[in-house]
Residue, then its C-alpha position, 0 to 999 in steps of 0.5 A: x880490584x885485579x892484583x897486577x901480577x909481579x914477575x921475576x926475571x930468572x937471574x940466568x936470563x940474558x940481556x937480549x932477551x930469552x928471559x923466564x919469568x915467573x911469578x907465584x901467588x895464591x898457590x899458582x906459580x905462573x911462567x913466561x917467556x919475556x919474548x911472548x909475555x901474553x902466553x903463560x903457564x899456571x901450574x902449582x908447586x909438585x908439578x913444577x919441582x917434577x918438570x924441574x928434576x927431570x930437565x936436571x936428570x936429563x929426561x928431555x934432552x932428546x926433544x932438543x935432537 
């Protein structure tokens, strides 16, 4: 039997929609965007904490330009 997979909306998600989710499990954390449930990211724990400080340091703030 297949475990459903249980999502968490982020708590800055809004109500229209733009929403992330994720969901951690067997040392996989899996994400989502609410719009497109279907496409989902695997990674694991140091990748995503990585990705995470370098959006905070503002690394990638020229791909938004």
């Amino acid at each position: 039997m297949i475990t459903p997979i249980t999502w968490q909306k982020s708590s800055f998600s809004h109500e229209e929609g733009e929403c992330v989710e994720l969901s951690a499990a067997d040392s996989a954390i899996r994400l989502r965007e609410s719009d497109d449930p279907v496409a989902v990211i695997t990674t694991t724990h140091r990748p995503l904490c990585t990705l995470i400080r370098g959006i905070k340091a503002g690394e990638f703030d020229h791909l938004g330009t």
